[in-house]
C-alpha positions as CSV (number, residue, x, y, z in Angstrom):
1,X,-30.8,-55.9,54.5
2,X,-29.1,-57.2,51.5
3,X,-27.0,-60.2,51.9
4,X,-23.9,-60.6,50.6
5,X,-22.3,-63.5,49.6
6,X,-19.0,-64.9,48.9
7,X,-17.5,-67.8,46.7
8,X,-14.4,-70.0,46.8
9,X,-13.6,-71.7,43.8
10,X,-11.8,-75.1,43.9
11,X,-11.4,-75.9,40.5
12,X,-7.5,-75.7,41.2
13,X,-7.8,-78.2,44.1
14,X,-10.4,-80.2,44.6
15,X,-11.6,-80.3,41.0
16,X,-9.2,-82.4,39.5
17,X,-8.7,-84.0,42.3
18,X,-12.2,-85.3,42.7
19,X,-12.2,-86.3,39.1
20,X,-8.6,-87.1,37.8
21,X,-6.7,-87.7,40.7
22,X,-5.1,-85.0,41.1
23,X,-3.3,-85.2,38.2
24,X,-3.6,-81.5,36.8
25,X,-0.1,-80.0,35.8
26,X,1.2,-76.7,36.9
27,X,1.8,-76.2,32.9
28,X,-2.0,-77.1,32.6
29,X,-3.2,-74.2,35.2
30,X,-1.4,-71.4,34.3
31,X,-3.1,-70.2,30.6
32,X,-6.4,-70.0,32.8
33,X,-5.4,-68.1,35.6
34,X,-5.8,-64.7,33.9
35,X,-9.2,-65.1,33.6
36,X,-10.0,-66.5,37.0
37,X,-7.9,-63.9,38.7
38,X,-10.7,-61.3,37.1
39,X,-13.6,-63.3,38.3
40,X,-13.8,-62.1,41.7
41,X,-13.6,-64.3,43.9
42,X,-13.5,-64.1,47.3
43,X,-10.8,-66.5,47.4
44,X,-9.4,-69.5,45.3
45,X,-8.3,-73.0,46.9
46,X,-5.5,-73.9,45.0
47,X,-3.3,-75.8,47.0
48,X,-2.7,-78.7,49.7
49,X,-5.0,-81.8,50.0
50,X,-3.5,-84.2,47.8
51,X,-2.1,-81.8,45.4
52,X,1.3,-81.5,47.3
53,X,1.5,-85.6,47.4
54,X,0.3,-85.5,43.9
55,X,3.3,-83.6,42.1
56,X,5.9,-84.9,44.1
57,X,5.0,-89.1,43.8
58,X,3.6,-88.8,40.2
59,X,3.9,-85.4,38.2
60,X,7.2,-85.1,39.3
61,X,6.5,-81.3,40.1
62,X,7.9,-79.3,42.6
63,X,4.9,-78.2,44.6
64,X,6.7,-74.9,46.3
65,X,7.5,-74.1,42.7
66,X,3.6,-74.6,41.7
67,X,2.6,-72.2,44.8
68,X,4.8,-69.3,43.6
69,X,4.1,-69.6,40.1
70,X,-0.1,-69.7,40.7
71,X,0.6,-66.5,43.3
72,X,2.7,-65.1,40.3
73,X,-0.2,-65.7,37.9
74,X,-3.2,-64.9,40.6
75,X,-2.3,-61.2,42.1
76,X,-5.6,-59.7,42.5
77,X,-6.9,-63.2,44.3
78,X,-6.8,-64.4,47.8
79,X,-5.1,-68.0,47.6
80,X,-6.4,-70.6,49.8
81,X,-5.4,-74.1,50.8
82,X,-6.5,-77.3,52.2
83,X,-4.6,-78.4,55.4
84,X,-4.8,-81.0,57.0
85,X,-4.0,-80.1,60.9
86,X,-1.2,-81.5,62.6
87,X,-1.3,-83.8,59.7
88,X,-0.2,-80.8,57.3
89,X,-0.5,-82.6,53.8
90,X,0.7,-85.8,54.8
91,X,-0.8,-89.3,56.7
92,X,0.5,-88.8,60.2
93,X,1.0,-86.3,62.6
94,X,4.0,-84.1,62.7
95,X,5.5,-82.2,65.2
96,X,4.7,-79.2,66.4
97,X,7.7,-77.1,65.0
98,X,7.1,-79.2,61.7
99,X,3.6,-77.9,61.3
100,X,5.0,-74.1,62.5
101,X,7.3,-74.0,60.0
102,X,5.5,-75.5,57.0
103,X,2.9,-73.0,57.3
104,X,5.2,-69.6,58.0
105,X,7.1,-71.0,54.3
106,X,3.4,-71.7,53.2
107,X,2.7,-67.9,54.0
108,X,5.8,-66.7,52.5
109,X,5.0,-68.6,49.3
110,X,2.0,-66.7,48.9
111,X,-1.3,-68.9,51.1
112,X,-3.8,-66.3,52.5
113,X,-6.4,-68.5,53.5
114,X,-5.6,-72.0,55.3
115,X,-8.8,-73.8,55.4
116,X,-7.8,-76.5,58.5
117,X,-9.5,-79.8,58.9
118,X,-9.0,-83.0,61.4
119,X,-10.8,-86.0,59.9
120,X,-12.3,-87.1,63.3
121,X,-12.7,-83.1,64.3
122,X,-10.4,-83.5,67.1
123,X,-9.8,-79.7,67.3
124,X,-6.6,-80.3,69.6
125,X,-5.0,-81.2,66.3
126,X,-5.9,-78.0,64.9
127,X,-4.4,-76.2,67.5
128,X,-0.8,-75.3,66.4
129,X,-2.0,-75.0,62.9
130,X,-4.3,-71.7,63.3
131,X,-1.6,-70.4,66.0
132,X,0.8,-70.5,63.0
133,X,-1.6,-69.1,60.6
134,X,-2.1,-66.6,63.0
135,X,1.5,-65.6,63.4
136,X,2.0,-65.0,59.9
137,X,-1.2,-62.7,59.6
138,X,-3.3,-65.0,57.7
139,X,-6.8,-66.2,57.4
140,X,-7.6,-69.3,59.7
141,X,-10.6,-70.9,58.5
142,X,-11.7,-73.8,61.0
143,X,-13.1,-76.8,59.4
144,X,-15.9,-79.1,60.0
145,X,-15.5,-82.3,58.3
146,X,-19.7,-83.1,57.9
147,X,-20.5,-86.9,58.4
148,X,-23.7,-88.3,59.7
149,X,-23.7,-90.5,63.0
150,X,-25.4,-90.7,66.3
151,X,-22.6,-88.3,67.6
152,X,-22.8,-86.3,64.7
153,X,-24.9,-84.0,65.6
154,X,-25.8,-80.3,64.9
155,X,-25.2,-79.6,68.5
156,X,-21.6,-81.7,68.6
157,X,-21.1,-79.1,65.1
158,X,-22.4,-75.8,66.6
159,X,-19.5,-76.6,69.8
160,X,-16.6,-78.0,67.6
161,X,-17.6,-74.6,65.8
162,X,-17.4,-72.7,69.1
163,X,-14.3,-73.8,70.0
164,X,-12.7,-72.6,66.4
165,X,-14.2,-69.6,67.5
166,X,-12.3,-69.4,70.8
167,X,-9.2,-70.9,69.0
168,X,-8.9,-67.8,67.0
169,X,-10.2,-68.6,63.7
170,X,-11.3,-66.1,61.2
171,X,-13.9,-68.0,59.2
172,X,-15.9,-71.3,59.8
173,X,-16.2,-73.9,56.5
174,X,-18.9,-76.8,56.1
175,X,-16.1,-79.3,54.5
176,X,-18.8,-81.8,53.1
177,X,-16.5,-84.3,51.5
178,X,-18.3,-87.3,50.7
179,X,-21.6,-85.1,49.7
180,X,-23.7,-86.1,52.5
181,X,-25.6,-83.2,53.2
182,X,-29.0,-82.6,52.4
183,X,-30.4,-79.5,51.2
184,X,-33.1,-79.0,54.8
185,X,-29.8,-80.9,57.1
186,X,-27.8,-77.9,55.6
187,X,-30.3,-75.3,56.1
188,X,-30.8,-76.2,60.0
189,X,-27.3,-76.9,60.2
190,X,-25.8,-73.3,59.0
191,X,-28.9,-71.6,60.8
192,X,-27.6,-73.2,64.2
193,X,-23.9,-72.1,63.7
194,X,-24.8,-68.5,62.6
195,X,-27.1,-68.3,65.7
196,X,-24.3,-69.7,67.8
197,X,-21.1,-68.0,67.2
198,X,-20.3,-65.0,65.3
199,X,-17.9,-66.3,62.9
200,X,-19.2,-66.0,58.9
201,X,-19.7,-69.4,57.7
202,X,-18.7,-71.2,54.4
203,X,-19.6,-74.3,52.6
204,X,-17.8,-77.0,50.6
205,X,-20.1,-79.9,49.3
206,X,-19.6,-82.5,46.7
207,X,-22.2,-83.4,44.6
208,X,-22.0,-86.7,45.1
209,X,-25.8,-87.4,45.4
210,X,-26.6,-84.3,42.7
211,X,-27.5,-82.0,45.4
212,X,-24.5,-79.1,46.3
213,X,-26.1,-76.8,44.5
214,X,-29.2,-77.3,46.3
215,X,-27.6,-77.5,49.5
216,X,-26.0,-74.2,48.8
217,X,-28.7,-72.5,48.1
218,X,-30.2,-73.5,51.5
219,X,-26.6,-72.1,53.2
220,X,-27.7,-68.9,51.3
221,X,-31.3,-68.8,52.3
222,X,-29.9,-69.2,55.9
């Protein structure tokens, strides 16, 4: 049977993010999203993360404005973010009405996927977030955030991943943000959480060590 796969592109996010602090003006995005809305993607992460810190503290941008202008620009593309669970896009947990309504505007605005994270992958703080997500008929994408550890195992993965599952999530990511993986701990890794749930699975590494693209070949193979 012939596999299909899909790709997110981050180059909106994480991208200059990862490599200029986030410091990537709405003004500077724009002329290229024409030509990445043809592409294909299956969806392209464009928001949250640091970006909505970012262009209020130093690009003096309004972020909500930078959200409707990129949906604006990107019509043929899903639009996907990075949230941060009951931490939304700050460096504390908010309330649980906070987090409701900041992702029913983030909806309106023009999100379609919200790829969730909790640093310590405490999924009662994703909870309310993919509730809300949810509600407003979006894509939930439950997130593992991939560290290695005596308790970070492929087994504690595969049941954090279950519980996504039972949570109501659409998609499960890999969020491999300080490029950890190896290509063989990625292969065993995805194999156990396709075998394991039924959710499709998706993969986010940095390369770090010079190995992604290795690693996502493995995700593939698997």
């Amino acid at each position: 049977m012939t596999k299909k796969i899909f790709v997110t592109d981050t180059i909106l996010r994480d991208a200059h993010q990862s490599l200029l602090a986030t410091r990537m003006r709405t003004e500077d995005m724009l002329p290229i999203c024409d030509k990445l809305d043809k592409v294909g993607y299956w969806s392209l992460e464009m928001w949250g993360g640091a970006t909505f810190d970012a262009c209020v503290r130093f690009l003096k941008e309004d972020p909500w404005e930078r959200l409707r202008q990129l949906r604006a620009a990107l019509p043929n593309t899903r639009l996907q973010m990075l949230l941060r669970g009951q931490n939304l896009l700050g460096y504390r947990h908010y309330s649980d009405d906070v987090v409701k309504a900041f992702v029913a505007k983030a909806a309106v605005n023009g999100i379609d996927v919200f790829r969730i994270f909790d640093a310590m992958n405490d999924v009662r703080n994703l909870r309310v977030a993919i509730e809300a997500v949810k509600a407003a008929g979006k894509h939930a994408q439950g997130t593992i955030a991939y560290t290695t550890s005596p308790v970070h195992t492929i087994e504690a993965f595969v049941a954090q991943a279950r519980q996504m599952e039972a949570m109501g999530c659409d998609s499960v990511a890999i969020k491999d943000m300080a490029g950890l993986l190896t290509p063989y701990a990625t292969g065993e890794l995805v194999r156990a959480l396709k075998a394991e749930q039924s959710l499709p699975v998706f993969i986010h590494s940095h390369d770090t060590a010079g190995l992604a693209a290795m690693c996502q070949l493995k995700a593939i193979e698997r």
